[in-house]
C-alpha positions in Angstrom: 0.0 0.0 0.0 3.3 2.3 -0.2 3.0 3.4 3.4 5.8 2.6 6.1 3.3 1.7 9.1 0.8 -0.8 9.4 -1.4 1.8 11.4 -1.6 3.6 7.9 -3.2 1.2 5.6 -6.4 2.3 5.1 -7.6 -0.9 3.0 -9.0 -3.9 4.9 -10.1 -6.0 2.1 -11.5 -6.1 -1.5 -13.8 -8.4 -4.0 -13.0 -9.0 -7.6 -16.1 -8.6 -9.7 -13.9 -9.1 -12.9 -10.6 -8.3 -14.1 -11.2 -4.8 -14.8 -13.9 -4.2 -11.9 -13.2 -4.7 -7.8 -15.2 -3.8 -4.8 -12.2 -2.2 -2.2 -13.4 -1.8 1.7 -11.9 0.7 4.0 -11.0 1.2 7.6 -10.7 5.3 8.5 -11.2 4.4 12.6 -7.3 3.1 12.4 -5.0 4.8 14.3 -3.5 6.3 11.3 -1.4 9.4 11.0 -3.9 11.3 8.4 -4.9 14.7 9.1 -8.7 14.7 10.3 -11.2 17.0 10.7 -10.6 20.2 12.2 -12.5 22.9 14.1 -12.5 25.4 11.2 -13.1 22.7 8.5 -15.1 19.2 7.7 -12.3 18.2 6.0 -12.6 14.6 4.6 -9.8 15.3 1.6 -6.7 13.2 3.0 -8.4 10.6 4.0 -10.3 10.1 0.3 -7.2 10.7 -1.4 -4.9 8.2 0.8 -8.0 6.0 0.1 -8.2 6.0 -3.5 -4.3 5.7 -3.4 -4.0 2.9 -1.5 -7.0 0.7 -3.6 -5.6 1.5 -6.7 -2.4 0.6 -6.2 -2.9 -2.2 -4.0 -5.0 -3.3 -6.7 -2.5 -3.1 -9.7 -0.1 -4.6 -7.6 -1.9 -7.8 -6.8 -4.5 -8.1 -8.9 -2.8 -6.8 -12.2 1.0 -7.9 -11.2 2.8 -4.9 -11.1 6.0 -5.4 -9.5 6.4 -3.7 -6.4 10.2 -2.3 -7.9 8.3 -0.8 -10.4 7.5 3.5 -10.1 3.9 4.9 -11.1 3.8 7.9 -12.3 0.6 10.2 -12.0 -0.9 11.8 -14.9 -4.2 12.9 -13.6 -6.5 12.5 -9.9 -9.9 14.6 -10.1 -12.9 13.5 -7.3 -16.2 15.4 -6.1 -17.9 14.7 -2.5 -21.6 15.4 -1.9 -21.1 17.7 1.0 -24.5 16.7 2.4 -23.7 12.8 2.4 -19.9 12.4 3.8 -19.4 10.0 6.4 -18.0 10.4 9.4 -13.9 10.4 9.5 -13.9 6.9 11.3 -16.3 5.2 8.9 -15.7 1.9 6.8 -15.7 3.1 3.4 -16.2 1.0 0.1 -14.3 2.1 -3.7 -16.5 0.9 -6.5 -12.7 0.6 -9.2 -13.1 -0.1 -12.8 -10.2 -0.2 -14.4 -9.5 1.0 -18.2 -6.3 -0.1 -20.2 -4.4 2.2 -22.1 -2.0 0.8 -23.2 0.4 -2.4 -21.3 1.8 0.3 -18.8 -0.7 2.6 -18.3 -4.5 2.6 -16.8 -7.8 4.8 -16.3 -9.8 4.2 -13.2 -13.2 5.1 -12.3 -14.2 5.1 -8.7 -17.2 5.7 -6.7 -17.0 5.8 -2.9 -19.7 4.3 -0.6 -20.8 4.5 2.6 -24.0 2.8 4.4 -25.6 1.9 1.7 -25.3 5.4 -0.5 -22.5 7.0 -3.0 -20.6 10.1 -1.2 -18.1 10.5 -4.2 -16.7 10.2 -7.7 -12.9 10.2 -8.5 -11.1 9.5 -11.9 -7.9 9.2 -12.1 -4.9 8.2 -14.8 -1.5 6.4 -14.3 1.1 4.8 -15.6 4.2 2.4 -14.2 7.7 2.3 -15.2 10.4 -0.2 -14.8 13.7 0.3 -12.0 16.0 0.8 -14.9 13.8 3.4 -17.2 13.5 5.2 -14.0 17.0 5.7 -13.6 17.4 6.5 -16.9 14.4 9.1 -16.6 15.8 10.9 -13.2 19.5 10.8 -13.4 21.8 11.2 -10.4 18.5 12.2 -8.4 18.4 10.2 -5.1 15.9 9.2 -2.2 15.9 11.9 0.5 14.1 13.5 3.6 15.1 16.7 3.1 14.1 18.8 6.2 11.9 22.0 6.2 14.1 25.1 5.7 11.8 28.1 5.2 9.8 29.4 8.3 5.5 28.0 7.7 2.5 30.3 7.6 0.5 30.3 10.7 -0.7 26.8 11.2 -4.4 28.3 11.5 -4.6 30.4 8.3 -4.3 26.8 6.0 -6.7 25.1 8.0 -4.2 22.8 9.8 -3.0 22.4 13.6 1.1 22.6 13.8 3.6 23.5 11.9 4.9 20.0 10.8 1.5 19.7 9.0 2.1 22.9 6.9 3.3 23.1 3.7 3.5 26.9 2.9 6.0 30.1 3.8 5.2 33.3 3.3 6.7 35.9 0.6 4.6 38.8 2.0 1.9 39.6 0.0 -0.9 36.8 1.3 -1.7 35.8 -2.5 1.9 33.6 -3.1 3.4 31.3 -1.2 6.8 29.0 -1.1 6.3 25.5 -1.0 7.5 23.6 2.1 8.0 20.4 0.5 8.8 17.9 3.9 7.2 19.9 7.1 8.2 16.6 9.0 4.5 15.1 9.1 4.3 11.7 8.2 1.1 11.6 6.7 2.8 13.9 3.6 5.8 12.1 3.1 7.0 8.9 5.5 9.9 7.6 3.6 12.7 8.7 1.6 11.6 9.9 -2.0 13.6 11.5 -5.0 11.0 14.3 -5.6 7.8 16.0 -3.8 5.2 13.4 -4.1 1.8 14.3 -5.9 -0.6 14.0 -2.4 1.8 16.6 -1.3 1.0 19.1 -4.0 -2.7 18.0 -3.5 -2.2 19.6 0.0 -0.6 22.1 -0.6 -2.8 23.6 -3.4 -5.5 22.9 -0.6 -3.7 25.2 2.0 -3.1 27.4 -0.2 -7.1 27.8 -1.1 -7.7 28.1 2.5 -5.3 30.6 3.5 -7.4 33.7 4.5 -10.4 31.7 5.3 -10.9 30.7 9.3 -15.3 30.5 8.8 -16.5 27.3 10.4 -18.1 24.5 8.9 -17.1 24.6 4.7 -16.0 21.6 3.4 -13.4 21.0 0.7 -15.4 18.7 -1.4 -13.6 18.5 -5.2 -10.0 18.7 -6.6 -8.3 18.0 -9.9 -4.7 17.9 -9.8 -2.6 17.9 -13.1 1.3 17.4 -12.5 3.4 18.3 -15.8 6.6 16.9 -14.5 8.5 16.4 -11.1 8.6 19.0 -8.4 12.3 18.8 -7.1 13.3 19.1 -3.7 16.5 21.5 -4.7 14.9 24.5 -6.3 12.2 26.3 -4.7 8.3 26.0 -5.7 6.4 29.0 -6.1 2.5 28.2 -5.3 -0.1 31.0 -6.3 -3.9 30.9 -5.5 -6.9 32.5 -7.8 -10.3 32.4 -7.5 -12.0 30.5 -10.4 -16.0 30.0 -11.0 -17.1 27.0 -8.9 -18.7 24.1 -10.9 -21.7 23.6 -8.5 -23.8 26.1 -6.6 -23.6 27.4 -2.9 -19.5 26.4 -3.6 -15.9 28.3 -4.1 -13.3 27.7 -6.3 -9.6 28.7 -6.7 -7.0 27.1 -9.1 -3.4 26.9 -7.4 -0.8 27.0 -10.0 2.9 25.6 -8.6 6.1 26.7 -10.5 9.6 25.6 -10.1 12.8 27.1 -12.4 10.3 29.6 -14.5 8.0 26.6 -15.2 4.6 25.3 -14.2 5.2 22.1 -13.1 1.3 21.3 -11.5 -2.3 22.8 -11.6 -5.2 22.3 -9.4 -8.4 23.1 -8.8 -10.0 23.2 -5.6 -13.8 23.4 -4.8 -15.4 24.7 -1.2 -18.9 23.5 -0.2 -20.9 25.6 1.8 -24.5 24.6 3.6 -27.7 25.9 1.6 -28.2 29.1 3.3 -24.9 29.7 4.7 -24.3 33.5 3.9 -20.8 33.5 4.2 -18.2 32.5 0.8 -15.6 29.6 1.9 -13.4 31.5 -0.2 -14.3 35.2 0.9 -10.6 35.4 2.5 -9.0 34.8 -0.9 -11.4 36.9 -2.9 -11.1 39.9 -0.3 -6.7 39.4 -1.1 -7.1 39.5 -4.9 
């Protein structure tokens, strides 16, 4: 399941329908390390991405036979929540995965998540795996490391998380920019040694980055779409930037975080903020006021 502790594997169990369709069950009352609901946020996010994560590639591994030496690479992750119909954070969750081939190397999925008997969530994501050797090949002299946090965070509080070790922005002083933190010391963002910033990270981080101005209670990030275009080092700084963007569904926020590293954009994501039918106040009304 790619995670170092036992406490942080999410998946319990699946059922194969076919080859291309499984049923995946999963635990979120373990005593796992991912962030959970805060005071300031329902915040479901980690939990449904580690999720889908942890299915899928459990799934290729032992269902599809993709050795475990072998190095996926992330073209796309997009999912929606219905804000009115999460679970609670230490639910038993089921993945509805179906499974597209693109090619020998490279997959589709579709996914619907579950919970008592009704769907909370779509995701679709794309990926492909590489062998040891093209990897090498593909990064060079780059090297596993666990690089420590260098740059002074944001207030823990403005992105919506408790301590510092969960934050993944510093400042540069104008509220709208910030400079990715890429290894805050948290192990739910990175628990091993890796050879550049892992694509959950940048999923995070886009999401602080959407929150930061915003401390109303009770809004829910509920959708994301991340895009990497290539690897985010660890040796050069990432710039990440925050706009607001029209929102997709109504009573809802949006913002578009675009990361750059070395005078190119190296990821793009959308997030989306739910808001309660009637709520008066804008998840987003902290960015908005900055821009």
């Amino acid at each position: 399941m790619h995670r170092v502790h036992d406490e942080d594997v999410l998946i319990c169990g699946w059922s194969r329908h076919s080859d291309q369709h499984y049923s995946v069950d999963a635990d979120w009352s373990r005593p796992h390390c991912f962030f959970r609901t805060l005071a300031s946020a329902a915040d479901h996010t980690m939990l449904v991405e580690q999720t889908i994560r942890q299915g899928v590639l459990g799934l290729l591994h032992v269902e599809s036979g993709v050795p475990p030496t072998d190095h996926f690479l992330m073209n796309r992750l997009t999912y929606r929540l219905d804000p009115l119909n999460l679970p609670d954070t230490d639910a038993r969750v089921t993945l509805d995965v179906v499974f597209t081939r693109r090619n020998r190397r490279a997959v589709d999925v579709a996914l619907t998540l579950w919970h008592a008997g009704g769907i909370f969530g779509t995701a679709d994501a794309g990926l492909g795996w590489i062998a040891p050797q093209v990897y090498a090949r593909l990064r060079g002299d780059r090297r596993p490391v666990s690089p420590a946090p260098t740059s002074i965070p944001v207030s823990p509080l403005a992105v919506g998380r408790h301590s510092d070790d969960e934050t993944l922005l510093a400042p540069l002083g104008d509220g709208k920019r910030w400079e990715l933190r890429p290894n805050p010391g948290h192990p739910a963002l990175i628990d091993h040694a890796v050879d550049h910033v892992p694509g959950l990270v940048l999923m995070e981080a886009a999401r602080q980055a959407a929150f930061a101005g915003t401390l109303q209670p009770g809004y829910a990030f509920t959708a994301a779409a991340l895009r990497p275009y290539q690897y985010v080092e660890f040796d050069a700084p990432c710039w990440l930037e925050a706009s607001e963007i029209p929102a997709l569904t109504p009573f809802a926020a949006a913002a578009e975080v675009t990361g750059t590293q070395d005078g190119e954009v190296v990821f793009r994501c959308h997030m989306e903020a739910s808001q309660s039918v009637g709520s008066g106040a804008h998840p987003l009304a902290g960015l908005a006021a900055q821009a």
